[in-house]
C-alpha positions in Angstrom: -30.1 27.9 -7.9 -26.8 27.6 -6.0 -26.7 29.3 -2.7 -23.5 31.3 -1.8 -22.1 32.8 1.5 -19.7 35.5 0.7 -18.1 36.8 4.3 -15.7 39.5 3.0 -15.5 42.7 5.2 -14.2 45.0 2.5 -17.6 46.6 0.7 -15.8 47.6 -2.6 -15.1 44.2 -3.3 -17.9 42.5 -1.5 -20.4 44.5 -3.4 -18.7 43.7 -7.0 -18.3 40.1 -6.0 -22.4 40.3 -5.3 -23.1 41.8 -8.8 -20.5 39.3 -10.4 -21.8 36.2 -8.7 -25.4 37.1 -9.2 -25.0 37.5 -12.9 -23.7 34.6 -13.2 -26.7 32.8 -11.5 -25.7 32.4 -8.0 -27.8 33.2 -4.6 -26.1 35.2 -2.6 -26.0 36.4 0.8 -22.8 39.1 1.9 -21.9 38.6 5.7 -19.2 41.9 6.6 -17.9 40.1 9.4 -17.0 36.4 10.3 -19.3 36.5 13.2 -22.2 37.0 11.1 -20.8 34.5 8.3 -20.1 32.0 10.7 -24.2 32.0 12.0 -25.1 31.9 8.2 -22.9 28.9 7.8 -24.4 27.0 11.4 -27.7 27.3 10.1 -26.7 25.5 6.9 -28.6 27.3 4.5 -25.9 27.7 1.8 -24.2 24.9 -0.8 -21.1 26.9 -1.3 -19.2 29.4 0.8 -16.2 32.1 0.1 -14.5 33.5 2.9 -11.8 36.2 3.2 -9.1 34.9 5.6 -8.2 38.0 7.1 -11.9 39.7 8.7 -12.2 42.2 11.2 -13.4 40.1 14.4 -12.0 36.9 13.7 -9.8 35.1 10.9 -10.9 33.0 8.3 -9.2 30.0 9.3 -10.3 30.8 13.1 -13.9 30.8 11.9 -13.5 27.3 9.8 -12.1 25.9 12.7 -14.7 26.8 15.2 -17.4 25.4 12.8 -15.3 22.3 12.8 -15.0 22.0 16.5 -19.1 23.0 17.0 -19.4 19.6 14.5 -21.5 21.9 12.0 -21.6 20.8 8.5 -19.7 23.0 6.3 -20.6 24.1 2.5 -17.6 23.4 0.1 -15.5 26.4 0.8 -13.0 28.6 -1.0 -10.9 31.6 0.7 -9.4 34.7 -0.2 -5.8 35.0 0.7 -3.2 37.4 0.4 0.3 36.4 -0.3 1.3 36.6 3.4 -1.3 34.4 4.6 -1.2 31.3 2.2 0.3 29.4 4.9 -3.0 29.4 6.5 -4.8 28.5 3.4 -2.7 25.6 3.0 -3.5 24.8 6.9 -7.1 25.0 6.0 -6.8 22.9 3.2 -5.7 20.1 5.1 -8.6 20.7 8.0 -10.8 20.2 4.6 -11.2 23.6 3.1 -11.8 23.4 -0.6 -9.5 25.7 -2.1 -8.5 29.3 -2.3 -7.4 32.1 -4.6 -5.2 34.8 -3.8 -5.3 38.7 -4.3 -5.8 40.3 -6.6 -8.7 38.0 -7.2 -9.2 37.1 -10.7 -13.5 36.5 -10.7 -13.0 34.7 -13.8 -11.2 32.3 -11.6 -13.4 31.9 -8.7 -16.5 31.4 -11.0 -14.9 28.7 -12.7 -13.6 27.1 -9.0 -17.1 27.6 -7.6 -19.0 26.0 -10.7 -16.4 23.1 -10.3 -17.4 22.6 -6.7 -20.9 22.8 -7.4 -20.7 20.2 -10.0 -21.8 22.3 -12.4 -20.7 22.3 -16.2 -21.5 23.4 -19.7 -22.5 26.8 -19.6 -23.6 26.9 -16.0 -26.5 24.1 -16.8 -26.9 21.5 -13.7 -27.5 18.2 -15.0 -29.9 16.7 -12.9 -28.7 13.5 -10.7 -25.3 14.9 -11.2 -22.6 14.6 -8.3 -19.0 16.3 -8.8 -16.4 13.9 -8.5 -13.9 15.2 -6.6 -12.8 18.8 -5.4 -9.0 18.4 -5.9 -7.4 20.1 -9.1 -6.9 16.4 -11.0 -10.2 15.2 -10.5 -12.2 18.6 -11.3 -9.5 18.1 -14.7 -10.6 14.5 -15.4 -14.3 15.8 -15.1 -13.9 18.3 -17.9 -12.0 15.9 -20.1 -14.7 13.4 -19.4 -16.8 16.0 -20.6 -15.1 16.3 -23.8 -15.1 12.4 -24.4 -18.5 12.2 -24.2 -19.4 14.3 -27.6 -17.5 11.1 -28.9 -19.7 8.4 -28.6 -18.9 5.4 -30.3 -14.8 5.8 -28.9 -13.9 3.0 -26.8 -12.3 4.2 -23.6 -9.6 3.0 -21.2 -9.9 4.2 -17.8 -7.0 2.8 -15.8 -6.1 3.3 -12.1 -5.1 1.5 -8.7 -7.8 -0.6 -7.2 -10.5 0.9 -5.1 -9.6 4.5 -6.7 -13.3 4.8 -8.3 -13.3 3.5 -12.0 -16.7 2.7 -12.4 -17.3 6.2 -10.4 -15.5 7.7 -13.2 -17.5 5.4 -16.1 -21.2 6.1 -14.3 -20.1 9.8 -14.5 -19.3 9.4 -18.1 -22.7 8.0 -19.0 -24.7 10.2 -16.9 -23.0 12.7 -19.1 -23.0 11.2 -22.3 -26.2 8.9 -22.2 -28.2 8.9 -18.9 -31.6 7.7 -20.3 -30.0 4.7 -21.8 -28.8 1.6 -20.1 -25.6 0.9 -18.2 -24.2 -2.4 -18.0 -21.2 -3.3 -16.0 -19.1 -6.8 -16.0 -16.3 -7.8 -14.1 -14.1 -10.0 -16.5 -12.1 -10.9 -13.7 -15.3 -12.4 -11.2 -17.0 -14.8 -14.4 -15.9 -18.0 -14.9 -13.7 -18.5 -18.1 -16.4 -21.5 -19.2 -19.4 -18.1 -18.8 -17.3 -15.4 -20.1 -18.5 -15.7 -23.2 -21.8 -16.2 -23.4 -22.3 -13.9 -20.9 -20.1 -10.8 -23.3 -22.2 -12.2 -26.6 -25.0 -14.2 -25.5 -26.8 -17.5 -26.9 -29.5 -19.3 -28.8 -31.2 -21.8 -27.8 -30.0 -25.3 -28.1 -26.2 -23.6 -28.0 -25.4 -25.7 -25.2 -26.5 -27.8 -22.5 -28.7 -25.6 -20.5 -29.6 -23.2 -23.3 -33.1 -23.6 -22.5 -33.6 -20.1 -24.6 -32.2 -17.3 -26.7 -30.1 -15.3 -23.9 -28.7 -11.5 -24.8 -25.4 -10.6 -24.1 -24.2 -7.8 -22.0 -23.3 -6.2 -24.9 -27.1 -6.4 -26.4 -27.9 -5.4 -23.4 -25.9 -2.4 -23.3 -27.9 -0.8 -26.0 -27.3 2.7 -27.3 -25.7 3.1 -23.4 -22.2 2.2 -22.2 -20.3 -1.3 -21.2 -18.4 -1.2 -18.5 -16.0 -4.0 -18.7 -13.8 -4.1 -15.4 -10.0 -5.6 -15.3 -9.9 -6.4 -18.8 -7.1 -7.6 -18.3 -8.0 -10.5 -16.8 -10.0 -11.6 -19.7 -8.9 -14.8 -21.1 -6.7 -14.8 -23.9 -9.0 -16.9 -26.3 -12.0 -14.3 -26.5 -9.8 -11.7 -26.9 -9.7 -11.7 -30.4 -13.9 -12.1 -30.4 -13.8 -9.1 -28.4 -11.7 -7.3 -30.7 -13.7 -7.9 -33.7 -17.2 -7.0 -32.2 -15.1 -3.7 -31.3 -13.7 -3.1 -34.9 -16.8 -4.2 -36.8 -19.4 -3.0 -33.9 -21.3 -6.5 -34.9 -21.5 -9.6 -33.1 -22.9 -13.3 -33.7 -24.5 -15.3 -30.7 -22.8 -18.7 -30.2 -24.8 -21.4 -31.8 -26.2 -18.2 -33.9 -25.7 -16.8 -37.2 -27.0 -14.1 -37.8 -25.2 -10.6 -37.0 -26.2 -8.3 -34.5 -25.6 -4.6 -34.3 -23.6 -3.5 -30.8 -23.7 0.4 -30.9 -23.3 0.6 -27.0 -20.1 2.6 -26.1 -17.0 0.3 -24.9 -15.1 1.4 -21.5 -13.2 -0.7 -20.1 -11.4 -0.8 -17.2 -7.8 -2.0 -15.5 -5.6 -1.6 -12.0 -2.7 -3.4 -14.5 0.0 -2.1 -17.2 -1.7 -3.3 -19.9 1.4 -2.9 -21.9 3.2 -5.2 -19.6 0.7 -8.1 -20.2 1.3 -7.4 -24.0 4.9 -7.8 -24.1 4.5 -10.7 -21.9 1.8 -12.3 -24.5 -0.9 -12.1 -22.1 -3.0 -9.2 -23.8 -3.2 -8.8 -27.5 -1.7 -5.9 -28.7 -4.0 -5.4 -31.5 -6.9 -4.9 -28.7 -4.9 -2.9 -26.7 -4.8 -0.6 -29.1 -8.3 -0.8 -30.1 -9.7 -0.4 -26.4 -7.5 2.7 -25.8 -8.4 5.1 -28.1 -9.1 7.3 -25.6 -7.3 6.9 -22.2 -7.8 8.4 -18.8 -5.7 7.5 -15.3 -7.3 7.9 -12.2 -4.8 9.2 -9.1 -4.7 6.8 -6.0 -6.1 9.3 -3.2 -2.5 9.6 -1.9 -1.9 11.9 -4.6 -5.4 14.0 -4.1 -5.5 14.6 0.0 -8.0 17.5 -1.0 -10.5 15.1 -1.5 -10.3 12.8 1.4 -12.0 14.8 3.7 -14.9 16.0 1.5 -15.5 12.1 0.6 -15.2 11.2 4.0 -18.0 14.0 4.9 -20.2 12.1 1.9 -20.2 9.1 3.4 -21.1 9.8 6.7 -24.0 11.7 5.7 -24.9 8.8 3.2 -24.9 6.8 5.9 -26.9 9.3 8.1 -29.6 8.9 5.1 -29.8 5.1 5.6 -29.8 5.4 9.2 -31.3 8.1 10.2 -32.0 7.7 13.9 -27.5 7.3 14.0 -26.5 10.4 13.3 -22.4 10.9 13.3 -20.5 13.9 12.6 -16.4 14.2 12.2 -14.5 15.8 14.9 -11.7 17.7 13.9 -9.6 14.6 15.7 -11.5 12.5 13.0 -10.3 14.7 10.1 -6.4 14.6 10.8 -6.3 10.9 11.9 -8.3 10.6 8.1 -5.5 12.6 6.6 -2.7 11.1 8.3 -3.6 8.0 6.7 -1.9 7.1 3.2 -5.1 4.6 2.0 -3.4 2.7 0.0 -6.9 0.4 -0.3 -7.9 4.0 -2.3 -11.7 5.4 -2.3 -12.9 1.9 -1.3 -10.5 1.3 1.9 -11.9 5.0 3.2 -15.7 4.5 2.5 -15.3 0.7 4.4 -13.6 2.2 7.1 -16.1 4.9 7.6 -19.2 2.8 7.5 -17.4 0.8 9.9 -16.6 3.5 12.2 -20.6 4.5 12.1 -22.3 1.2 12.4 -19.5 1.1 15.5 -19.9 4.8 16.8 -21.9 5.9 19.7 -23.8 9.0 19.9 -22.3 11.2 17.6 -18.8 10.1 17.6 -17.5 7.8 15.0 -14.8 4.8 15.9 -12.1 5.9 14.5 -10.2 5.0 17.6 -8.6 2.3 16.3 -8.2 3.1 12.3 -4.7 1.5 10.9 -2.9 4.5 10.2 -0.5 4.3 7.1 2.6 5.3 9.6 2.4 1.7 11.7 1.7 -0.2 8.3 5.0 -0.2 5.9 4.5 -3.3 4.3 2.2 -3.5 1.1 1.0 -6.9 2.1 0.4 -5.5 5.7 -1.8 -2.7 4.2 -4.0 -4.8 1.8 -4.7 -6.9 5.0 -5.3 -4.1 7.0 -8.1 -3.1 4.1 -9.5 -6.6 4.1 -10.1 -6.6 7.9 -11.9 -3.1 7.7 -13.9 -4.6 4.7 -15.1 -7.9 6.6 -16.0 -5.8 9.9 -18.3 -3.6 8.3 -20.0 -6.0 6.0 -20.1 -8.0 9.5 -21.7 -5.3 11.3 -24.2 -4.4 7.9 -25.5 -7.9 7.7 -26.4 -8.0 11.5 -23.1 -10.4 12.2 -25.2 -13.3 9.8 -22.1 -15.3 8.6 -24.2 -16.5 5.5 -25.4 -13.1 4.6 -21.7 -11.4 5.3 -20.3 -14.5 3.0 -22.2 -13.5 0.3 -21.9 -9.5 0.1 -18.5 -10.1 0.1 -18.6 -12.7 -2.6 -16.5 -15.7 -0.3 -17.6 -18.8 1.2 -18.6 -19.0 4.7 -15.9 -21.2 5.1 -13.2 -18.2 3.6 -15.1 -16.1 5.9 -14.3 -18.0 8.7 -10.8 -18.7 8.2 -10.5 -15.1 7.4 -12.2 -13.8 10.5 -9.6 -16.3 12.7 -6.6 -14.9 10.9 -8.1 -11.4 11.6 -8.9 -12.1 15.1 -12.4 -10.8 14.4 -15.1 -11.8 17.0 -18.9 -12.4 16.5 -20.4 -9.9 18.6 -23.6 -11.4 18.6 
């Protein structure tokens, strides 16, 4: 059962909040004053909060920010403004505040925000393993569209966005929705060689080719009843296009140096950072499978365009890794949370959860470094961002493999030759 802490002073209100919120199967403890609230929320007992901004003691937005300056982990939390104070709900927002609603309060409303922040769906019913998305308006959106899509099985879908934004987030989230007990196989069309692509999509018999020691599935046997994930279609070659497109169309496929036809009745997403339309009017993407793949079509938004969510990812990480490493405990200071906000990461979802694990593995005590993150402002150029993301990525991965050149090479899927040149250009030391 989800926990809520409601700290509203006014008792008509506060009571009928209680008997709404309990009926709809929420916990919940009523504080009258932000004092008491703010205890309730420092001993960390609840998983969502609701606070009136204007209390009798102490404001809303005064009691968030204390919390934020005594490091305590804060629930996902929505306030009660009036008109006159939705400056301050905005302010809060951007200190990482969840969202609001303004009086009169429509509880239809808050039910629906709080079930969104709780990650819960369908009627109320948690689905166990689940993990919301994102709290910003767009992403609690795509959640309930990819809610939708998932009655609709056997629909190919094309999930497009920037890189690092979270596509196979988004396609894991689909299948925990649509399938979780069957499997889940990801590719990266743009990482195979073009000489593997294909047996690796449809598989092989043995004797197919030199090697073929023995009958090999494909991914998409593989796949099962579950989904494929095929990341940056677009980079598949132009040749097995038109394969692809007929084990989409007919939902059958033949393994090379096989005859026989096999049944594929795994779910197709696919994935892109390009404009797939572009490569098809430039003859690099057949429009036929363009079509086909995009049945259904989601965009994710670069994080630029969703700042809601940058602090409350950035509090997942760190507490991720707190879980890893438990005996390095860091916390974000309020400093932390504007210098993350000020920040444009244009490296997406990716950029911010390298810089973070960087900025723990580097951190002392309870403080991150974050002293020296590239804020967007100093970085105009595109090519001077993507580098800046790069660095970040090769420190961390650095610092995770215990500064082993061989084992840093090989998370991040380079040579340790590329490793070192990059590490020179970078100006990045060995520490060890």
């Amino acid at each position: 059962m989800i926990r809520v802490c409601l700290i509203e002073d006014d008792p008509i209100m506060g009571e009928a909040l209680v008997q709404r919120l309990e009926l709809e199967g929420f916990a919940v403890v009523w504080h009258c004053t932000g004092g008491d609230g703010m205890r309730a929320l420092a001993a960390g007992t609840a998983d969502l909060a609701v606070i009136d901004v204007n209390l009798p003691d102490l404001s809303g937005a005064d009691l968030f920010a204390r919390l934020l300056d005594e490091r305590v982990r804060i629930p996902p939390s929505l306030f009660i403004t009036g008109y006159g104070t939705i400056e301050d709900a905005v302010r809060l927002l951007k200190l990482g505040a969840a969202d609001y609603l303004t009086k009169p309060l429509d509880p239809t409303a808050l039910i629906a925000k709080l079930r969104a922040l709780a990650g819960v769906h369908d009627g109320g019913r948690d689905r166990p393993g689940d993990e919301p998305l994102g709290i910003s308006a767009s992403m609690r959106h795509l959640a309930g569209e990819l809610t939708r899509m998932a009655r609709h099985a056997q629909t190919p879908l094309l999930i497009g966005g920037e890189s690092g934004v979270g596509k196979e987030v988004v396609a894991r989230y689909l299948h925990r929705l649509q399938c979780p007990d069957a499997p889940f196989v990801a590719v990266n069309c743009a990482a195979l060689p073009e000489t593997l692509i294909e047996a690796e999509l449809f598989g092989h018999e043995k004797g197919a080719f030199t090697g073929a020691d023995r009958r090999r599935a494909g991914v998409f046997e593989q796949a099962g009843s579950g989904i494929l994930f095929l990341d940056e279609i677009g980079d598949m070659p132009l040749a097995l296009q038109s394969r692809l497109l007929r084990v989409v169309q007919g939902r059958q496929l033949t393994r090379i140096g096989g005859s026989e036809s096999v049944a594929v009745p795994a779910r197709l997403v696919c994935a892109t950072h390009q404009d797939l339309a572009a490569l098809v009017r430039e003859g690099r993407f057949r429009e036929d499978l363009y079509y086909r793949v995009r049945v259904l079509e989601i965009r994710i938004p670069p994080l630029r365009e969703r700042p809601e969510d940058i602090l409350w990812l950035a509090e997942r990480f760190v507490a991720d890794y707190g879980r890893r490493v438990p005996q390095e405990r860091r916390v974000l200071t309020s400093e932390d949370r504007e210098r993350l906000l000020m920040h444009t990461w244009p490296g997406n979802v990716r950029e911010l959860q390298h810089t973070l694990e960087r900025a723990c593995i580097l951190g002392r005590g309870e403080r991150l470094a974050l002293d020296d993150a590239r804020d967007a402002p100093a970085q105009t150029g595109l090519k001077a961002q993507a580098q800046a993301s790069e660095r970040a990525a090769i420190e961390a991965a650095l610092a995770e493999q215990d500064f082993s050149m061989t084992a840093t090479a090989a998370r991040l899927g380079i040579s340790r030759k590329t490793l070192w040149q990059k590490m020179k250009r970078y100006g990045v030391t060995r520490l060890r």
